[in-house]
Every structure is written in C-alpha cells, then in structure tokens.
SESE-806949 format. One record per residue (C-alpha): residue number from 1; residue in one letter; x, y, z. Coordinates in steps of 0.25 Angstrom, whole numbers, m for minus. Last residue first. Example, Ala and Ser with C-alpha at 12.3 -4.5 7.8 and 13.67 -1.06 7.14 Angstrom:
2
REC,2,s,55,m4,29
REC,1,a,49,m18,31
This chain:
587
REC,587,x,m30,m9,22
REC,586,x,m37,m3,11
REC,585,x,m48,m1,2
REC,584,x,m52,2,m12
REC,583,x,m63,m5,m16
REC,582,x,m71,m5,m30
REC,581,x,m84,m8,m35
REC,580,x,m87,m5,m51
REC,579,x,m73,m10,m53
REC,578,x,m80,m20,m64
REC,577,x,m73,m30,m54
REC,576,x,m80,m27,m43
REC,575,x,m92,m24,m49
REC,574,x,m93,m37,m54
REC,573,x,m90,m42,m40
REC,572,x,m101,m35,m34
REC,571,x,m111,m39,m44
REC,570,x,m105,m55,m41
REC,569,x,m109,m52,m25
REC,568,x,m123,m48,m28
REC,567,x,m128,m47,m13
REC,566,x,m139,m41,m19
REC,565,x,m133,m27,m24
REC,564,x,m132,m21,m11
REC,563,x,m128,m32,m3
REC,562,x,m117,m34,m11
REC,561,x,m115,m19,m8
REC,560,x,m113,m21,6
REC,559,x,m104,m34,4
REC,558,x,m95,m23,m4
REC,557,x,m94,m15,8
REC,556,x,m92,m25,18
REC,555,x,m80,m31,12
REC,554,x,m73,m15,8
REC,553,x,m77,m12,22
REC,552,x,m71,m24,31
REC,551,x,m53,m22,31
REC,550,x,m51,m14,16
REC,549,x,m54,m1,22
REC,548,x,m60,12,13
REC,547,x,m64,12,0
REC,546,x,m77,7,m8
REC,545,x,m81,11,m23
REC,544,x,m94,5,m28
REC,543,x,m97,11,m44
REC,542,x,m111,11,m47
REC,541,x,m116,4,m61
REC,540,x,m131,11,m59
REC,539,x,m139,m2,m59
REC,538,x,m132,m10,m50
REC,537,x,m122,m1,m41
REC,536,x,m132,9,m41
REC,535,x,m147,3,m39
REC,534,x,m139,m5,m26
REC,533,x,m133,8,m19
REC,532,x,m145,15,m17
REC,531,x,m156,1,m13
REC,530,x,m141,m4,m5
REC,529,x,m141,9,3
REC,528,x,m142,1,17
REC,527,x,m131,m9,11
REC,526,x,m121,5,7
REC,525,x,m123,8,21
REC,524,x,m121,m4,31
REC,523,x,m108,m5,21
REC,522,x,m104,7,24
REC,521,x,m103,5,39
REC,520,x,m112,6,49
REC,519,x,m111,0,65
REC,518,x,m121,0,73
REC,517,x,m120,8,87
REC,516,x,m120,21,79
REC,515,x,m111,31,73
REC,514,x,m99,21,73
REC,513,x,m100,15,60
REC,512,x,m102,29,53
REC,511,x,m109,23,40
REC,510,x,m111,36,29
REC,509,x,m119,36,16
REC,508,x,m117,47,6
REC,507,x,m122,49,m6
REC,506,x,m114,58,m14
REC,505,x,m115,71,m23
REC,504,x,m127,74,m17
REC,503,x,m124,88,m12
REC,502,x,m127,81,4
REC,501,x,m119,71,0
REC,500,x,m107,78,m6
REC,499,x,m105,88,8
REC,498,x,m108,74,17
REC,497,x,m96,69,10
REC,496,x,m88,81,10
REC,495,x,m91,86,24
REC,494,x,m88,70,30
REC,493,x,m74,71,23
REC,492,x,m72,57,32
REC,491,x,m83,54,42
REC,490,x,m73,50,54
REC,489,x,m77,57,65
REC,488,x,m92,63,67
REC,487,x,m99,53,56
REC,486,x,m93,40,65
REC,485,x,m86,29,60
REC,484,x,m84,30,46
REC,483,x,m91,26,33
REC,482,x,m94,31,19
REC,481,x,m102,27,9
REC,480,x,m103,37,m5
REC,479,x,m114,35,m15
REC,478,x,m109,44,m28
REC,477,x,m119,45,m38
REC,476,x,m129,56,m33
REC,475,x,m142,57,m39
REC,474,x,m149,71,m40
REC,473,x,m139,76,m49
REC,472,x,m135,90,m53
REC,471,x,m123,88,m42
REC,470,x,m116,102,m43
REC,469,x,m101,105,m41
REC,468,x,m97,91,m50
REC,467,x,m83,91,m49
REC,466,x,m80,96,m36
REC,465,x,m91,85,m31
REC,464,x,m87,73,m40
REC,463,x,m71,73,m36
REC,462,x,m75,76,m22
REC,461,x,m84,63,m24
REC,460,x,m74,56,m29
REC,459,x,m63,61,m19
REC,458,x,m73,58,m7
REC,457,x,m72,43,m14
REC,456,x,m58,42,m10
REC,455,x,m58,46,3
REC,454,x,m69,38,10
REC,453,x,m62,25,11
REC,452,x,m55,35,22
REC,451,x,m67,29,32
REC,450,x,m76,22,23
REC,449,x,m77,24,9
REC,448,x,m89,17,m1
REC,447,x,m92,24,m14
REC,446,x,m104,21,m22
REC,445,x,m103,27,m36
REC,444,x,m113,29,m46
REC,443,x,m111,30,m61
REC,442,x,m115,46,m65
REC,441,x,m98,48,m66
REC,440,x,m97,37,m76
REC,439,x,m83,32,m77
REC,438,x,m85,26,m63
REC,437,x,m73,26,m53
REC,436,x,m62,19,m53
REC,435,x,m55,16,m38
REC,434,x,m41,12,m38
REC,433,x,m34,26,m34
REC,432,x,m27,33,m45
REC,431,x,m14,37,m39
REC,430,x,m8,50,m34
REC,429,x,5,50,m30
REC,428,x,12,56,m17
REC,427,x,20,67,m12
REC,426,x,18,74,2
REC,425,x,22,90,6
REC,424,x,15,93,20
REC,423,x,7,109,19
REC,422,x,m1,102,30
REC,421,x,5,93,40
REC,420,x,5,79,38
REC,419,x,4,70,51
REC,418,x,m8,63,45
REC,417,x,m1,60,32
REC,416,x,12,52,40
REC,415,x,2,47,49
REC,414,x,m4,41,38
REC,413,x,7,35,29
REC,412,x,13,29,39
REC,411,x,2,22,47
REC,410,x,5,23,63
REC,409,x,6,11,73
REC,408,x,4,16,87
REC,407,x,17,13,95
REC,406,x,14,5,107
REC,405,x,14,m9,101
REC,404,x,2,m18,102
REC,403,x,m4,m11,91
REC,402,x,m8,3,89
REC,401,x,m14,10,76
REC,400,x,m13,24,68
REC,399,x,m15,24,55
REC,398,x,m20,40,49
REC,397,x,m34,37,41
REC,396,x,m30,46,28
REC,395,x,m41,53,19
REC,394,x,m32,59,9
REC,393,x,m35,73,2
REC,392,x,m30,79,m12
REC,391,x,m33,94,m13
REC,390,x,m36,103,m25
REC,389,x,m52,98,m26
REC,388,x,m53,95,m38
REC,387,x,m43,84,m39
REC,386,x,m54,75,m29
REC,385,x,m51,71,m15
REC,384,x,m49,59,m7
REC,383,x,m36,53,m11
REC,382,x,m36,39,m6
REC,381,x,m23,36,1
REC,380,x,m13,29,m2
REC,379,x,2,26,4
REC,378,x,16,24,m2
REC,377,x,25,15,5
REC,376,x,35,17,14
REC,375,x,47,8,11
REC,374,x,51,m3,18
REC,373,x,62,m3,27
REC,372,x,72,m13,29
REC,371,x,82,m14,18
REC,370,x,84,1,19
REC,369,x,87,m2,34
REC,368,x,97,m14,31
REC,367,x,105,m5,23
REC,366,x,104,5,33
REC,365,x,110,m7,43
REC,364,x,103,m13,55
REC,363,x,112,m18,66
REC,362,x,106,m12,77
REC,361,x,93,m13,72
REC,360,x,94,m29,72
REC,359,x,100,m29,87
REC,358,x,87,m19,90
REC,357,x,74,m28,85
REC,356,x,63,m22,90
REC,355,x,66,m7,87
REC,354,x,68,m9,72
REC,353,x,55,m18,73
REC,352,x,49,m4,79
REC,351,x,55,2,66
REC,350,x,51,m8,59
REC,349,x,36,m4,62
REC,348,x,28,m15,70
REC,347,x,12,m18,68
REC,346,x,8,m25,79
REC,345,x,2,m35,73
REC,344,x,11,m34,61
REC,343,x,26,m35,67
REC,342,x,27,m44,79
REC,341,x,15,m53,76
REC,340,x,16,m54,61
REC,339,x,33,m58,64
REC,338,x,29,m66,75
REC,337,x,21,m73,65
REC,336,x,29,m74,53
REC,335,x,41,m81,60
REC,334,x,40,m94,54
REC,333,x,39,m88,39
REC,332,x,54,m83,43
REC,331,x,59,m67,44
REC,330,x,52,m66,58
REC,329,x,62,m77,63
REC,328,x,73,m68,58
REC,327,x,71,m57,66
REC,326,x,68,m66,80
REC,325,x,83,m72,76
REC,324,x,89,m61,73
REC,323,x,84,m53,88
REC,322,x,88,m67,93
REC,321,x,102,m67,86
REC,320,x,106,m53,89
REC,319,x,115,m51,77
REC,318,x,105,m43,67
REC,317,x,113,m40,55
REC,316,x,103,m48,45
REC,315,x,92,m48,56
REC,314,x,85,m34,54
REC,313,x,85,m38,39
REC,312,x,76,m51,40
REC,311,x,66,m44,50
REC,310,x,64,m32,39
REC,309,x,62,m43,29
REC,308,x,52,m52,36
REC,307,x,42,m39,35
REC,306,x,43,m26,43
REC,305,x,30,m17,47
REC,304,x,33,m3,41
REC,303,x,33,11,51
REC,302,x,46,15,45
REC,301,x,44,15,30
REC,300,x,57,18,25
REC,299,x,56,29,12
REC,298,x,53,41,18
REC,297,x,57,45,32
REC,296,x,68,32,34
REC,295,x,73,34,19
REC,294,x,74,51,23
REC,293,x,80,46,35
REC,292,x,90,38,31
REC,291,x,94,49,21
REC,290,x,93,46,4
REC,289,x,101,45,m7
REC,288,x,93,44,m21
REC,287,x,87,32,m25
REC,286,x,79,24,m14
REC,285,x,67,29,m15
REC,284,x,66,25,m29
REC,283,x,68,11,m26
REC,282,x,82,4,m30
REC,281,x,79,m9,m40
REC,280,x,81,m23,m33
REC,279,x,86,m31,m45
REC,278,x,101,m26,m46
REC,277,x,103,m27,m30
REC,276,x,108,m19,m20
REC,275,x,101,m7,m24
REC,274,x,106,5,m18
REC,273,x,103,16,m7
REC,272,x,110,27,m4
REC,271,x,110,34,12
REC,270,x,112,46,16
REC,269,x,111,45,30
REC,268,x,104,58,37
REC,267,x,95,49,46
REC,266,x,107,44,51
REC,265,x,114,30,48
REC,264,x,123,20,54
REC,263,x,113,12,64
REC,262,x,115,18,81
REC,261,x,104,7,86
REC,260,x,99,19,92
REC,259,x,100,28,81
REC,258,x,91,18,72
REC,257,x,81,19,81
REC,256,x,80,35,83
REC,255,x,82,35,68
REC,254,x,68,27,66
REC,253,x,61,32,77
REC,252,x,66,47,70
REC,251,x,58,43,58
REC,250,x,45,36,64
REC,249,x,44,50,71
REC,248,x,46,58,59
REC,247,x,35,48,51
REC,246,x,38,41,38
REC,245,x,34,46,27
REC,244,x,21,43,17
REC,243,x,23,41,2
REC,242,x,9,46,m3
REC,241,x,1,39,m14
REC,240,x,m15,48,m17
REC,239,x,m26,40,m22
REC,238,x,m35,42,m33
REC,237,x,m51,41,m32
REC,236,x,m53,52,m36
REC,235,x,m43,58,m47
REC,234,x,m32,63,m45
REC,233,x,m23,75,m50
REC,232,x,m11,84,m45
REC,231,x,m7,94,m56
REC,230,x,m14,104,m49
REC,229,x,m5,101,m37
REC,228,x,m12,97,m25
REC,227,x,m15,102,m10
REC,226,x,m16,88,0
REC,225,x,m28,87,11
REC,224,x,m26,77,19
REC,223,x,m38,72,27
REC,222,x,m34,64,38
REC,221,x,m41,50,47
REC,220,x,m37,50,63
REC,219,x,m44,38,68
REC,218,x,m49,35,82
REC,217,x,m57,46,79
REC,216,x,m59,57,91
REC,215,x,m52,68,82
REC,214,x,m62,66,72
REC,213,x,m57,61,58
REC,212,x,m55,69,46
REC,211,x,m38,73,52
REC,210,x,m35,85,43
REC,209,x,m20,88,35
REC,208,x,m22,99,28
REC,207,x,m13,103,14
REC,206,x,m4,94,11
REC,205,x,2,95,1
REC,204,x,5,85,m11
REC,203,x,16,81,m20
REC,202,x,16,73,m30
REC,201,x,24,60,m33
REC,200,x,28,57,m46
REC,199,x,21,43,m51
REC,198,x,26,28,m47
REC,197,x,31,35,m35
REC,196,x,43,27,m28
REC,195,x,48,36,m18
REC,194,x,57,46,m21
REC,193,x,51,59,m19
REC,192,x,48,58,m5
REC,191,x,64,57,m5
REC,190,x,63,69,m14
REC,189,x,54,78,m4
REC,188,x,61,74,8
REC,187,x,75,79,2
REC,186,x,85,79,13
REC,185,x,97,87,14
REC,184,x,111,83,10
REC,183,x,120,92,21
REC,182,x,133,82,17
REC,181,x,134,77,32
REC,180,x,120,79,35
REC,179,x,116,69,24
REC,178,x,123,58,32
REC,177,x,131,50,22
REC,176,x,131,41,10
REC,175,x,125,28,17
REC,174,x,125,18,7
REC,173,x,111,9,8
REC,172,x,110,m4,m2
REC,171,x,98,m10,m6
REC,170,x,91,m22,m7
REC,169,x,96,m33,3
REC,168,x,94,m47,0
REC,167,x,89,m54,14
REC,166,x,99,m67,19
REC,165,x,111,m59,18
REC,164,x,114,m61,32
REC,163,x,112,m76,32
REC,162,x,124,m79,20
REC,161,x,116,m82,9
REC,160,x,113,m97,2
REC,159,x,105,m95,m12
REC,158,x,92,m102,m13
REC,157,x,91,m111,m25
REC,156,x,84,m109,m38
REC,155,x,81,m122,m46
REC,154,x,70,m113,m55
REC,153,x,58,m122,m52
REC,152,x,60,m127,m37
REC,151,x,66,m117,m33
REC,150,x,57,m106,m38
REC,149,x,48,m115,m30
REC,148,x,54,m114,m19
REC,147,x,56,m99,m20
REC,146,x,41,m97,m24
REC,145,x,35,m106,m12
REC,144,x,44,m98,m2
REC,143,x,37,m84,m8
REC,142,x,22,m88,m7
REC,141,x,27,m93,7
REC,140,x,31,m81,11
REC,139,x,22,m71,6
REC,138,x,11,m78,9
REC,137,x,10,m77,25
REC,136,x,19,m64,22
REC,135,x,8,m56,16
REC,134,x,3,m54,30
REC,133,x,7,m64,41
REC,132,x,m7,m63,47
REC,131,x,m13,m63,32
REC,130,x,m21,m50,30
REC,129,x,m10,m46,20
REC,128,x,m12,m58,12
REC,127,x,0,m63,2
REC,126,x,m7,m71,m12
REC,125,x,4,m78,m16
REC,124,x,2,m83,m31
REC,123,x,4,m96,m34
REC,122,x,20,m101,m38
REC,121,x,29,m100,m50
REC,120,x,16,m95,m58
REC,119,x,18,m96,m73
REC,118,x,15,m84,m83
REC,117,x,8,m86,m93
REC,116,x,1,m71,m96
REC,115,x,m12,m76,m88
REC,114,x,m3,m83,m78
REC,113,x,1,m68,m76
REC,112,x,m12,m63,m77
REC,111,x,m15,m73,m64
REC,110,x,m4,m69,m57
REC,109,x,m5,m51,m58
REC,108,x,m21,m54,m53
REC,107,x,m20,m61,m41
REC,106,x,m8,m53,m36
REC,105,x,m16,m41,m38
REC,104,x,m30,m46,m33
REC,103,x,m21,m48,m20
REC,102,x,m34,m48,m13
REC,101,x,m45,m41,m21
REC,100,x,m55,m41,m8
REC,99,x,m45,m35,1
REC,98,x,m43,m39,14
REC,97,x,m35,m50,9
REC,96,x,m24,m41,7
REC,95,x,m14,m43,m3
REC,94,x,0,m46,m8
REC,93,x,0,m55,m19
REC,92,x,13,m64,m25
REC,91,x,15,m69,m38
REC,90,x,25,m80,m44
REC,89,x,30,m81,m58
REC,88,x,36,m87,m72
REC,87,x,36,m81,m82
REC,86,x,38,m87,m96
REC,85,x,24,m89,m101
REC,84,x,21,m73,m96
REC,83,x,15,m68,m110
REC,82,x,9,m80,m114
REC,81,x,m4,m75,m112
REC,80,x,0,m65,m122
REC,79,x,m2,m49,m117
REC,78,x,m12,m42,m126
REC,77,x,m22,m42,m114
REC,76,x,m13,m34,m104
REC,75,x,m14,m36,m90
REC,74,x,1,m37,m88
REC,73,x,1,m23,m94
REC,72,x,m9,m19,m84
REC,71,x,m1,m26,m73
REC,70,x,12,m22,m73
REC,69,x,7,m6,m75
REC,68,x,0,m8,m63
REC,67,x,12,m15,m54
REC,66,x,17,m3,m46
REC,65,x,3,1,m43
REC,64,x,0,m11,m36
REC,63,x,m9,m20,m42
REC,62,x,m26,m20,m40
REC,61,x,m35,m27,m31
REC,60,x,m42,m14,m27
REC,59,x,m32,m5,m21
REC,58,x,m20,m13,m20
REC,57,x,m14,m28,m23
REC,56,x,1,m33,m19
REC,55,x,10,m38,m30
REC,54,x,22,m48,m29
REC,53,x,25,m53,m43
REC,52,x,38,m64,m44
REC,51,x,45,m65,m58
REC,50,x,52,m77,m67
REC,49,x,53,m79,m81
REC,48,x,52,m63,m85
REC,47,x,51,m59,m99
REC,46,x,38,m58,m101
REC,45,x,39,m48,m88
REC,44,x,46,m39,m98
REC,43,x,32,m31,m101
REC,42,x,31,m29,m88
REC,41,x,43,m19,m87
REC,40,x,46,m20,m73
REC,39,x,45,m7,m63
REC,38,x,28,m10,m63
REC,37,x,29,m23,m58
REC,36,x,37,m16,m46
REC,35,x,51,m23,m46
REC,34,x,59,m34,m39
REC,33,x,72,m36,m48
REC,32,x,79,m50,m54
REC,31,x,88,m61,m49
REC,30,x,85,m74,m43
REC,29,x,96,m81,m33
REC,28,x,87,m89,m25
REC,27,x,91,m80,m13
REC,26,x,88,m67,m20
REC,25,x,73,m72,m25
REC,24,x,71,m69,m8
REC,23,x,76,m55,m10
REC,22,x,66,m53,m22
REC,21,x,55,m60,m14
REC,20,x,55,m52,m4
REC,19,x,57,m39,m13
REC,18,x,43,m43,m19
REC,17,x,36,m43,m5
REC,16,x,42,m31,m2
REC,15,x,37,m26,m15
REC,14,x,24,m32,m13
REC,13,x,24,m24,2
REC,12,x,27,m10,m4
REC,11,x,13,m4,m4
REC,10,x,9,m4,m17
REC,9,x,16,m16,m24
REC,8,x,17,m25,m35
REC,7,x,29,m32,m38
REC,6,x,38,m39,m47
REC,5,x,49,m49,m45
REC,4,x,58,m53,m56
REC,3,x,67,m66,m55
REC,2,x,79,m69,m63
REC,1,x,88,m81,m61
C-alpha cells in the first residue's frame, strides 16, 4: 500500500520526525518516499489517497523554506474545494510554546487542507518543545494513535521481524579503500560544496574577527566582518545561512574513540554510500565518495543530543545484556524520563553517549555510524550591514554553558565562527529575512533589539544613513530601543548608534538593566515614551519591529505598547496581522 510522507523543515528535526514515521510505516508494509514538500510535484497531491505532513514553524509563524512553494500553490484561490476529496491524511506540528504563533505552520497546512476536502485520519498533533519530554511527549502518542487506527480502517497488520532488524536501515556504506594508499587528496572546498543549498552557495572572507563585549563580560559576543563580491546582494533585514564544522578537537576525540574500541575504519577511509531502499532518496551530501573524516569534519554533527533512534542502534549488535537492556528501556515511552534526565538536563553529546556505553561502541559498524549521526544543520544569523557598505557583518553571542558534567557545553556554529581567523574562506546563502518593512520611506518605524536583537535594525539604519548623506529633516522617523547590561560592556555598535543619534538619523533610547540598583529594560522605555510612540503608531501608521530572545522580551514588549495605545489589545492584534508589528526572535 502506498503512503507518501512530506515534511517541512529547517533545522532537521521534522525530517527526523518524518523519517520515524517512514521506518515505522515499514513494519505495516506501506511503501512510498519521504520528501521535502518542495521535492514533490504539488500539483500531483490530487493524486495521493494516503499522505502523513510533518512540518516545524520559523521566524514569525511561517513554513519552512523547504515547504514555500508547497504552500502558495496550496494557497491558491482557483483551486476546487474538492480538490483533496480523495485524500486521506494526518498532521503533525513541531513548535515552541514560547513563541506566540505556536506551530501557526502546522495549524495552518490542516485547516486549508480540510478547506480542499481532504479527510483527517486522526487530529493534528501539536508537539511542544517546552514540554519536559520535548516533542516526544506528543510525538509518540500522536504516532501510536495513527497506526492503530490505519489499523482499524485500512486492515493493515504489523509484520513480525527477526529482533535485530527491528529499525529499517537507510543507507548502505562500502569502504573503497584508505585515500593514502591510492594518494587521493582531500577536497574541503567541494565537500562544503555538497550540502544541500536550495541556492548556490557563496563564498565569503573573512576579514576581522573582533570580540564587541568587554573582556570582563560574562559573555563573549563577535563582530565579523566578511569582504564581498560585487555580485553579492542583500537587502536589510536579510539574513546570512552558514554550514558550520565541526571542531579540530571534537574531530581527533572522535577517532581517538573509535581507535580505542579498534572499529575497521581510518580517517582516510574511502567510503560510498547507497540507498537501501527505492523510497528513501540519497541526500546530496552524500553523492560522491567521501573520507571518514571529511563526513565526521563536515557532514556529522558531533556535539547532537541523541533521540530514541541512536539508543535503538547502539543495541542491535550490543551482547552485554545490561548495557542492552538500559539502551533499550530508553527506546520505550516508559523510559522517557531517564532518558530526559540522562540526556537533556545535562545536555550530553553522542560522542560522550559513545563513551557511556563501551560493549555498544565496540561493536559499532560504519554502517551503523552513518545511520547514527545527524546532520549539521545550517545556522542564521541576522546580517547587520547594509550592501553599500562593501562588508557583510554578524553579531554572533559565542555559547558556552556548564551543566553537571565537567566539560562545558559549546554551540557549534559559534564557536566554530569565533575561532575564525582572518582571511578564513566560508560559504553560505543569502536569504530574505522575515521582516517587511514599510513601502513609504517617511512611515515611521519603531525598532526594538536587545542584545544581538540589535543587528538587524543597524543594517536599516546603515542602509538609511549611506544612502541618505544629509538629513534635510527636523523629524526623524526611525525610533531605535536598545537594551544591554551595562553602557561600558555590552552596548553593541555603541559609535554607530550614538554616531546616527546625535546626526538625528535616529532616536535612540537605551535600558542598561545593570547601571543602577533597579532594573530597566526596553520595555520600562518604550512605556515612559508612550506621549512619542503613542501619536505614531495611531495617527502616523508606524511600523513596530521587535528582535532579540524569544524567553520574556518579545511578551513584555508587546504588553508595553498595549499600554501605549490604551491597553488596546484588539489595535495590537490588527496590527499583527496587517504585519504592521512584527517579532523575529529566537531560542
């Protein structure tokens, strides 16, 4: 029986989430590919009886990039609402409560489908990252309610398989030969080269590499600044997509591991990869020969948190029965909190899993390896400069955290771009960021960015000031609210923002919490300035744009400008929706 499973995903973890179900589907005999919306031809879905959506929800309530297309043709008006009468379907969300457009994408894709007739096999599932046992705490359930009830209304049975080939495998790894043996070199640049950009990747260098925060700051925070091609274009407001590596340290702890449980492979393997399996297409990545360590530098995410899958294939050759016993427990929904407790609180790497369990390592296969590791995922940052000036800068806050265990924890992506050294070679994509910005250059426009929320909106007002030499005005338009801790250490392109202020290309209003024994933040400001901001946002049509941390700010910021408008919470809405008042935050 046929069963098409489509997802949207920008991160990754839909398309784990979809893969799941596409192993799962396996052992009721169903047959049919797991695909980005986007790789499907849409137009076909007519066709379809039976598909599964898994889509996760970005910037401000919207799809993943990898599902646009998908959706605005699903969106059109000319379509029947017939259209979908023979489909049949079930949709899961990924989200974040701490967002107020909570899995909007989810939410969205199911109702224009019932819209076009299609029929619900079971609710939508609405999975919560903020949930103690994440996305799983739905996930599962959602899932085990869908099989049984494919049960129930198609006749499909569970097929019986031998215990150790309980999880479908993907792909299939041939070692070649050592590279060194045949003197084949290493081509960093091509492997860079074959991730799965939607568009072609560029290629940026860097050109200085500065730390904005005082040495005495808890938090190191960098400016990069990266030299362009002419042909290279943004606009403000557009972000910058960079595929970060891992580490050389986290590189040698790997091989340095599997040396010592003696597995059958170098870091000059030659290894190719195929797909196993008709339905399970071979990403890009993988589709020229490549080195164990060129997949374990690029491609395999080393510093990942393991879900149920990873514990599932460390048991399969595992022949200590305790050590398999405590592996498979994690795999049930009973084990779910040891497995929160041993993982996510403390925020353990697979390598240090790896570490954990020794009879499994031992017997670990490359096959088994490729299985196991999870892509690195493309990061993004806000680009905080404007085309005229010749440079593209990020504002990166570099992660670095401890937990209970003795190794601080480290984001990927930013310590990889902190440790940059100048005349470093990167590629990434430019993409149009989610904020629109007035038509109508003489609307007014309230920006809010804390900390390295600020890094968008000083490309606006780059954009403004290197257009615009002289400010024949007496009125400025652009009222800018910034926040850090203190004016002398964290005060993000602190020359450039006082620079436009004092030239009134800006209004600035600064909150340094930690200047005084009270605390102020940016929403204490923008209530203070509510007989300014008031007359602009209801007489003048002004624009609110807010960016920075999803955790408090964006809340208290929008009940600050309630306040400002007469605690008029249906105005606040309607310029919600009209895009008049925006929020692009994060995690």
């Amino acid at each position: 029986m046929h069963l098409l499973i489509l997802y949207g995903s920008q991160t990754g973890t839909a398309q784990d989430v979809a893969e799941q179900l596409w192993r799962s589907s396996k052992k009721f005999g169903f047959q049919g590919p797991v695909l980005p919306m986007d790789d499907f031809p849409i137009h076909k879905l007519v066709e379809q009886t039976l598909v599964l959506f898994v889509t996760a929800t970005t910037g401000d309530g919207d799809e993943p990039d990898n599902m646009r297309n998908s959706w605005k043709f699903l969106l059109r008006r000319s379509l029947p609402s017939n259209s979908l009468e023979n489909l049949q379907y079930a949709c899961l969300g990924l989200g974040d409560s701490s967002y107020a457009k909570f899995n909007y994408a989810a939410k969205k894709l199911n109702k224009r489908l019932q819209q076009l007739g299609a029929k619900q096999i079971i609710p939508v599932g609405l999975c919560d990252d903020q949930h103690d046992h994440g996305l799983s705490a739905v996930a599962l359930p959602w899932m085990n309610q869908l099989w049984s009830q494919l049960q129930q209304s198609l006749g499909v049975k569970a097929i019986n398989e031998p215990e150790n080939d309980s999880s479908v495998f993907k792909w299939h790894c041939k070692q070649i030969n050592d590279t060194k043996e045949n003197g084949l070199k290493e081509n960093h640049n091509d492997v860079q080269l074959l991730w799965n950009y939607k568009d072609a990747p560029e290629k940026f260098v860097l050109k200085s590499n500065k730390r904005s925060t005082d040495p005495s700051h808890f938090q190191d925070v960098r400016v990069l600044e990266f030299a362009t091609s002419d042909s290279t274009n943004w606009y403000p407001g557009d972000i910058l997509q960079v595929q970060p590596h891992n580490s050389k340290e986290q590189v040698e702890d790997f091989f340095s591991w599997a040396q010592e449980h003696k597995l059958d492979f170098s870091p000059d393997t030659l290894v190719e990869i195929s797909s196993i399996h008709d339905d399970m297409p071979l990403p890009k990545c993988y589709s020229q020969p490549l080195t164990v360590k060129e997949m374990a530098t690029y491609l395999w995410d080393l510093s990942f948190r393991p879900r149920q899958r990873a514990f599932e294939l460390l048991a399969l050759n595992c022949k200590d029965e305790l050590e398999k016993e405590k592996l498979l427990e994690f795999t049930t929904s009973e084990g779910l909190d040891d497995l929160i407790n041993y993982i996510n609180r403390p925020r353990r790497t697979i390598l240090e899993v790896l570490q954990d369990f020794r009879h499994s390592s031992s017997k670990l296969t490359l096959n088994i390896l490729v299985e196991l590791f999870t892509f690195i995922q493309p990061r993004s940052f806000s680009i905080a400069s404007c085309k005229e000036s010749c440079e593209l800068d990020l504002l990166v806050a570099v992660v670095e955290y401890k937990t209970k265990l003795s190794i601080p924890r480290l984001g990927l992506c930013s310590n990889w771009l902190k440790n940059l050294e100048p005349g470093s070679e990167i590629y990434g994509c430019i993409k149009s960021g989610t904020m629109k910005l007035p038509k109508n250059n003489s609307t007014p426009l309230i920006v809010v960015g804390p900390g390295t929320g600020i890094a968008p909106f000083r490309s606006i007002i780059q954009s403004i000031y290197l257009n615009k030499l002289e400010n024949t005005s007496s009125e400025t338009n652009l009222f800018v609210f910034f926040g850090c801790r203190n004016s002398n250490k964290d005060f993000h392109f602190q020359k450039d923002l006082q620079k436009w202020h004092a030239e009134k290309y800006i209004c600035l209003y600064c909150a340094f919490s930690r200047d005084q024994d009270n605390k102020i933040y940016v929403q204490h400001l923008i209530e203070d300035n509510a007989n300014t901001l008031k007359p602009l946002i209801m007489g003048k049509g002004a624009y609110i744009l807010v960016s920075g941390s999803s955790k408090n700010m964006p809340k208290s910021v929008k009940e600050a400008f309630t306040k400002v408008v007469d605690n008029d919470e249906a105005l606040i809405e309607q310029l919600i929706k009209t895009k008049r008042y925006q929020e692009e935050t994060w995690s």
